[in-house]
C-alpha positions in Angstrom: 118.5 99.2 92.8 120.4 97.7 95.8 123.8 97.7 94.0 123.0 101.2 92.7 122.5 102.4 96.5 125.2 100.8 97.9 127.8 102.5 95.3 125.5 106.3 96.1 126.2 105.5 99.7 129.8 104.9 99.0 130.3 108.4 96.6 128.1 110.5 98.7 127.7 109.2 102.5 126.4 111.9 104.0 123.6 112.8 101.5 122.4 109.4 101.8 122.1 109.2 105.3 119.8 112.3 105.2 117.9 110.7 102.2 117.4 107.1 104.1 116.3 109.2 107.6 114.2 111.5 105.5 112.7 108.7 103.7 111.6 106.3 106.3 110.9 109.1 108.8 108.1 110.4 106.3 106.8 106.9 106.0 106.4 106.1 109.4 105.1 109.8 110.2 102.7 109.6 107.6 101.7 106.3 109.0 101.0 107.5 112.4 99.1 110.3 110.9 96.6 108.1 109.2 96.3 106.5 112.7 95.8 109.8 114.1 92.8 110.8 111.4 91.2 107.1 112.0 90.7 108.5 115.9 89.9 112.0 115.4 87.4 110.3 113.0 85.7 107.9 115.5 86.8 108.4 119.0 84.8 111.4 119.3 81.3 109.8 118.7 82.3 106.8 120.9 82.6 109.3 124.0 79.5 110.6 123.2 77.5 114.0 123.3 78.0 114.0 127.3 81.3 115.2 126.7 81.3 117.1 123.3 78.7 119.3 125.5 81.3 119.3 128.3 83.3 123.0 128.1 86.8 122.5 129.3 89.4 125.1 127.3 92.3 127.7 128.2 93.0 130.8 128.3 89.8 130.7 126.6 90.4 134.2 124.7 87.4 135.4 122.6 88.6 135.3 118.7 86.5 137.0 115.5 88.2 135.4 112.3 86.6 135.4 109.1 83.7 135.8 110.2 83.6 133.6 112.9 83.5 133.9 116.2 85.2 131.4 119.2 86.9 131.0 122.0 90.7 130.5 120.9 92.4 127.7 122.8 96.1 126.6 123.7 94.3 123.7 125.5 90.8 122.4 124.5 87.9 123.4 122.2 84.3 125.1 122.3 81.8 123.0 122.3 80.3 122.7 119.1 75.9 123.7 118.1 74.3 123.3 115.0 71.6 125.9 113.8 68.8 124.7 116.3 71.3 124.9 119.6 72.2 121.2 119.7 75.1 119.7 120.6 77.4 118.4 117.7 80.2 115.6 117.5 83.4 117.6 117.2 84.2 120.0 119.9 84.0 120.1 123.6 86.2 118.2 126.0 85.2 114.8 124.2 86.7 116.2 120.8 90.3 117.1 122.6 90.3 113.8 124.9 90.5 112.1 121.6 92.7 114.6 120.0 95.2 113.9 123.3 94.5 110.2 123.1 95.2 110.0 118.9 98.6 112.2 119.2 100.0 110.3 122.5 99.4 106.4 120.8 101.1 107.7 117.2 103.8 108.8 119.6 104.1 105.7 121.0 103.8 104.0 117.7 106.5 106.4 116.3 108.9 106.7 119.0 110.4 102.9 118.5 110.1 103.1 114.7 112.3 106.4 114.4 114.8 104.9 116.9 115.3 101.8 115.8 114.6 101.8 111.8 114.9 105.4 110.8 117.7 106.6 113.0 118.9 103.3 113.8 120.2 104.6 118.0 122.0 102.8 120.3 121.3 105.3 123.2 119.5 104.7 126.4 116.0 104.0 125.3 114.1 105.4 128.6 116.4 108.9 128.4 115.8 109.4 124.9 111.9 108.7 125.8 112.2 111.2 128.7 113.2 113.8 126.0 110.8 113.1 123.6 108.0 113.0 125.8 109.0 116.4 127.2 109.0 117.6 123.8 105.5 116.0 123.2 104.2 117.9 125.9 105.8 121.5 124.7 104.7 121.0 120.7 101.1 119.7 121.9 99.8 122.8 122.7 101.4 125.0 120.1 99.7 122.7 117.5 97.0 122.8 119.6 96.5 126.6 119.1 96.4 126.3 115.6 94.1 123.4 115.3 91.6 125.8 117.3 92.0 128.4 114.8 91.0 125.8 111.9 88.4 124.3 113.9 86.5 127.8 114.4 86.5 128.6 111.3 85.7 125.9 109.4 83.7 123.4 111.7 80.1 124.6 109.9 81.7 125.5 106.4 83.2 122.2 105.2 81.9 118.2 105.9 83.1 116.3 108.8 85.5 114.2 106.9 87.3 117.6 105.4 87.4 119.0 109.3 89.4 115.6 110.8 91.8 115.6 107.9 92.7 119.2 108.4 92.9 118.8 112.3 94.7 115.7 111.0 97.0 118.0 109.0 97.8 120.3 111.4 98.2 117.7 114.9 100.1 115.6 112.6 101.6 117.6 109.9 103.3 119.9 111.4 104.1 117.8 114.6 105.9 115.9 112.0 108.3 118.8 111.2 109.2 120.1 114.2 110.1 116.0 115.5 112.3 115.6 112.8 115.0 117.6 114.6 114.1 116.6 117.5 114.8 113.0 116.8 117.7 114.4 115.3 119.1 115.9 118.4 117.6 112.7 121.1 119.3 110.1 118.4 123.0 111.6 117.9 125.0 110.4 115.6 128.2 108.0 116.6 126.2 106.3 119.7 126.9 103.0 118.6 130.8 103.7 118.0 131.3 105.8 121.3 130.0 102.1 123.3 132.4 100.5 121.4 135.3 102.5 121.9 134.2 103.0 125.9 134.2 98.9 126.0 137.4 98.8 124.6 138.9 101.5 126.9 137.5 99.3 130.0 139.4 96.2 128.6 142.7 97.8 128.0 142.3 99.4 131.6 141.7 96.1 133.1 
């Protein structure tokens, strides 16, 4: 398998770069994401009923979908009742502390993965961070959004474990598409050559 790599590599270069980044970026990614469903899973019952009561959302636009009618979100959730008025697990400002909390950790996790396996960079480490952080913050609540839409719907039609893996789907999922050209454009190709050929420069000027 090795040998038959190296000799693809060598016949089609190009094409196997994309298929080695695509390969371990959807490893990793899907990695995080299975991190991500393990706190959307329990984090929200560890912060308690306090906070799953607690309203915290915007713009907080009234939505009827399906049926169904909530308060659509770029930035937190209703808080969830079951049929006698009580406070349920899975909504509320405990539901998107964890949702924040899950998607910034697999970020971390992710971030030196991509870089150093996956794209394999030899840029500046805290820039590159900078950038991906920023975009972090733009892509959160556009996911965000659509995770509200899911969650209004569906949060009294299918079980718990159903809901988390399609908020799971969604944070993660399509997070995952958008960051591959990201990573794409934070980890350029050549880095590691350009330092080289900078170092070399400097020598031949001293």
């Amino acid at each position: 398998m090795k040998q038959w790599w190296s000799s693809f590599k060598e016949k089609h270069p190009v094409l196997a770069k994309w298929l080695y980044q695509i390969f371990f970026f959807i490893v990793f990614s899907e990695g995080v994401t299975i991190f991500q469903y393990i706190i959307f899973a329990f984090l929200p019952k560890l912060l308690g009923l306090k906070l799953a009561g607690t309203a915290w959302s915007w713009p907080a636009i009234p939505v009827t979908l399906f049926g169904k009618t909530f308060t659509w979100n770029a930035l937190g959730y209703d808080v969830l009742y079951d049929a006698n008025g009580n406070v349920m697990i899975g909504g509320g400002l405990g539901y998107f502390i964890s949702m924040l909390v899950g998607s910034f950790l697999a970020q971390c996790i992710n971030f030196p993965l991509q870089r150093n396996i996956t794209f394999k960079s030899h840029g500046n480490p805290w820039y590159q961070a900078m950038w991906y952080f920023i975009a972090w913050i733009i892509i959160t609540p556009v996911v965000n959004s659509l995770n509200c839409l899911w969650v209004g719907v569906m949060q009294d039609v299918v079980p718990g474990w159903l809901y988390n893996i399609g908020s799971t789907f969604i944070m993660g999922g399509i997070s995952m598409i958008v960051f591959f050209f990201v990573f794409k454009i934070i980890f350029p190709e050549g880095e590691k050559k350009n330092d080289e050929a900078k170092k070399q420069t400097a020598k031949g000027e001293a």
